[in-house]
N, C-alpha and C positions, 0 to 999 in steps of 0.2 A: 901205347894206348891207341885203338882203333876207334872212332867213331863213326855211327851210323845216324845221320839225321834221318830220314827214312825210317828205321828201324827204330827210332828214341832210346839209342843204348848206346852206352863207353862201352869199352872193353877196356879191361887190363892183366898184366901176365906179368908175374914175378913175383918178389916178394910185396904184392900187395897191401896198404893200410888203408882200411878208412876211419875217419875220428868226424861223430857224430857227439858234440857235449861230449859226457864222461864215458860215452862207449867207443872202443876201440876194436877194430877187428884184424884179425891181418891174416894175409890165404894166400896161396900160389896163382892164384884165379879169381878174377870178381867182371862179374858184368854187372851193371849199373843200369836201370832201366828210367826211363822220364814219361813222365804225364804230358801228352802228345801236346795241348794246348795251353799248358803251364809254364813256357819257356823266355816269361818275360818280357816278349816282344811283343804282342799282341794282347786281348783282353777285352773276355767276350759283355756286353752291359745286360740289363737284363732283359730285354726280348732274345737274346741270343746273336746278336749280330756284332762282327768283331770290329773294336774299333782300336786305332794305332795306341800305344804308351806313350803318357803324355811326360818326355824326360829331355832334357838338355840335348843329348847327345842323337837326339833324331833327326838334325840336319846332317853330322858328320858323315861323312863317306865309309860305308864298312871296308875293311882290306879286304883287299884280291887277291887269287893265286897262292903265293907261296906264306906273303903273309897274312894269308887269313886264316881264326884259330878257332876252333869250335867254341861255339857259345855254352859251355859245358856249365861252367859258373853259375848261368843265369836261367839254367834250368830249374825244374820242381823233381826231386825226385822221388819214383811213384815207388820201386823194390830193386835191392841190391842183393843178387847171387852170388855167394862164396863160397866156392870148393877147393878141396888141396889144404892140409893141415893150418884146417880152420881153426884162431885162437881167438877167444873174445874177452877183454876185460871189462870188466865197469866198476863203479864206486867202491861197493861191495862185493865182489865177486868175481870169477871166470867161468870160463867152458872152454871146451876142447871138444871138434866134431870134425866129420869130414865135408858136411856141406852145411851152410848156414843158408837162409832167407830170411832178407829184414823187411818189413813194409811197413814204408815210412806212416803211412794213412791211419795203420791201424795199431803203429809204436808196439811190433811183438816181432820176433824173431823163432824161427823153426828150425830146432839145429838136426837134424839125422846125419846116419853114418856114424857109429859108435859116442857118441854124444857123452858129455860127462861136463859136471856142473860143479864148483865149489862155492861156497858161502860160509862164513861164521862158524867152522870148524866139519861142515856136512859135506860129503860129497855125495851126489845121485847120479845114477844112469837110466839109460832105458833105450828103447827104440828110436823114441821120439822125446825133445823136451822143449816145448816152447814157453818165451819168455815174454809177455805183457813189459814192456820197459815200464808205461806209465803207473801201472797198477803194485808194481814190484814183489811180482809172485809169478811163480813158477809154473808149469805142468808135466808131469812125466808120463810118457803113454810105454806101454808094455814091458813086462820084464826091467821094471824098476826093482833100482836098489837102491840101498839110503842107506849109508857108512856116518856113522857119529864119532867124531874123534874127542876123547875125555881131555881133562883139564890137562894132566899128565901125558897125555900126547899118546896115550893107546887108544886103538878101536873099542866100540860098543857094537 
């Protein structure tokens, strides 16, 4: 894992997972992006002006050096990049793409790069297929297909 305070992003490389509730993702590659001023440490009132978190542990000494550990935990995060045999699970459901975009703000996910969806016996494709988490519906953009598999377990 690389982190960039600076940049407001994790990195990470390998067989990647992240587990959001019942969504699961897992890539060869994911960067992690943070909402610059959402990081739990600060916290702006409302003229705009930042005043400190008011928590127990803001006498404690933060670690130095060697052991000091990114404050990743206590971040907000803002969009999470996943490329490299991107797989997604959720309740109902998977997909399989080469790059995912999730943004947490707006709870939908952009899957491209050969994109493919299963649900309650359908499978779709297309260019593009973003998923609304909150709304629990779907979009497929170009050169959509929609495979219905029968009770019998053949295609329609």
């Amino acid at each position: 894992m690389t982190v960039s305070n600076q940049a407001n992003t994790a990195i990470f490389d390998g067989a990647v997972v992240l587990t959001r509730g019942l969504l699961v993702v897992h890539s060869d590659h994911m960067v992690v992006s943070f909402h610059p001023n959402r990081n739990g440490a600060d916290s702006k009132n409302a003229n705009g002006t930042t005043k400190p978190k008011n928590n127990s542990s803001a006498n404690k000494p933060e670690p130095q050096g060697q052991d000091a550990a990114p404050a990743v935990s206590e971040r907000s995060i803002r969009m999470v990049e996943a490329t490299g045999r991107v797989r997604i699970e959720k309740e109902d459901g998977r997909a399989t793409c080469q790059k995912a975009v999730y943004y947490e703000d707006e709870k939908k996910i952009i899957l491209t790069g050969d994109p493919v969806a299963w649900q309650k016996g359908t499978r779709v494709s297309g260019k593009r297929i973003i998923m609304f988490l909150d709304e629990d519906r779907s979009v497929v953009e170009g050169d959509s297909q929609v495979v219905i598999e029968g009770e019998s377990g053949g295609k329609r």
